[in-house]
N, C-alpha and C positions, 0 to 999 in steps of 0.2 A: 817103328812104334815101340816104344818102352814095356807097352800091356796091356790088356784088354778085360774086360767086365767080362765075367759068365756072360752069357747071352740072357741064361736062366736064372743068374744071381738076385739076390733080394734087393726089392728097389732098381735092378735094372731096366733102364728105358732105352730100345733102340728110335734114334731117330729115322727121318725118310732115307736121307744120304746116308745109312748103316753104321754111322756114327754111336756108340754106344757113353751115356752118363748113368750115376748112379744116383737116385735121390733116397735121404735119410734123415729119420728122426735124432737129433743128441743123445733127448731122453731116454732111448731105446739103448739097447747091447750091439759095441760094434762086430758088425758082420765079418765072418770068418776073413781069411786074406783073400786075393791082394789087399792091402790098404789103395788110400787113393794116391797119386801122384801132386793133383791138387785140388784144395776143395773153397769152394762159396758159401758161407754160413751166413744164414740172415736170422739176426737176431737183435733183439731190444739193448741189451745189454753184452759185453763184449763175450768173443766166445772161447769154450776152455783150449788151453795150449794142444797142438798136436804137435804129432811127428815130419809132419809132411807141412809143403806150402799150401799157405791158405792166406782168403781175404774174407772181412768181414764186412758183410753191409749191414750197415742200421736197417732192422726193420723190424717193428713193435708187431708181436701176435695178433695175428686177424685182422691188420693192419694192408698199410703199402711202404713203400721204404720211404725214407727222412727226405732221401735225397733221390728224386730218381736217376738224374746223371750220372753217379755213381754206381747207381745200380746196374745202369746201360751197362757200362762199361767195364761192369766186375760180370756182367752172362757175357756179352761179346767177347770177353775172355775167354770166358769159362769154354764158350760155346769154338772158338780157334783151337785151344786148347786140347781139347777133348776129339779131334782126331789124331794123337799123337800122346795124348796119355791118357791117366786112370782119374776122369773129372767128377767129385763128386755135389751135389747142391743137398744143403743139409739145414733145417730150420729146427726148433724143439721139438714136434711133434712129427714132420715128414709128412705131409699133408696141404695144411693153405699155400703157404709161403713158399715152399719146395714147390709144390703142384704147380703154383703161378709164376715159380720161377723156370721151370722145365717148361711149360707151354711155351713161356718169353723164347727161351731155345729151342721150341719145336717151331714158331717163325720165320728166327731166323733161322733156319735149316729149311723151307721152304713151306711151311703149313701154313697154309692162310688164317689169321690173324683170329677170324671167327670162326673157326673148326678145329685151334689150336686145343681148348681146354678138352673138347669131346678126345682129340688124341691122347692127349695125358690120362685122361681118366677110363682108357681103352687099354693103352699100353703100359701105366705106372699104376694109380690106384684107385678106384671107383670113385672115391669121395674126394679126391683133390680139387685144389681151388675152391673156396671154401665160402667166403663172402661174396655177395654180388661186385662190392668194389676190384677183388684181385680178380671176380669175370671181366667189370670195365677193361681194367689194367692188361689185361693182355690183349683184348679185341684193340684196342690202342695203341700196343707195341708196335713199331714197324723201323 
């Protein structure tokens, strides 16, 4: 494994399988090192250059993404990924979009579908997942 999240680091979510991702605001000041190895940005408009690899899914604020097949398939990344490196999920704010995109990941990592978002908002941030649609969207995920 390349690196690992504090356990206690800001924005760190351990999954059930011990798997650790990081979720993050843009808008925010990026958090101390490590950086990420790679990171998920869901955003409306394209997102600012990093250092590191990254994919960007369309996905307008308070929204759900343009495309969801793509979306699948940039967490199922993310979510492979992230035993083996430093995976972070990052929206404007670190909240709806992160939140519902981390549930997606807490899924697939074995969380049943409708007790995903309670996990996020247990172990990442009380108020994640944000509209009732990004609730839909992950009770949906499978």
């Amino acid at each position: 494994m390349s690196g690992e999240w504090e356990a206690n680091g800001a924005g760190v979510m351990r999954l059930p399988s011990g798997v650790v991702v990081r979720g993050r605001g843009l808008r925010l000041p990026l958090p101390e090192r490590p950086s990420p190895e790679f990171a998920v940005h869901l955003l409306g408009t394209p997102p600012p250059a990093v250092p590191w690899s990254s994919i960007w899914v369309r996905w307008p604020d308070f929204r759900l993404p343009r495309e969801d097949a793509d979306a699948r398939a940039a967490l199922v990344g993310a979510w492979r990924r992230a035993g083996d490196e430093r995976v972070e999920v990052a929206c404007g704010g670190g909240r709806g979009r992160t939140g519902t995109a981390l549930a997606c990941l807490a899924v697939l990592d074995g969380v049943p579908a409708d007790r995903a978002v309670a996990y996020v908002r247990e172990h990442y941030h009380p108020r994640a997942v944000e509209t009732p649609w990004q609730r839909r969207y992950v009770a949906r995920f499978h």
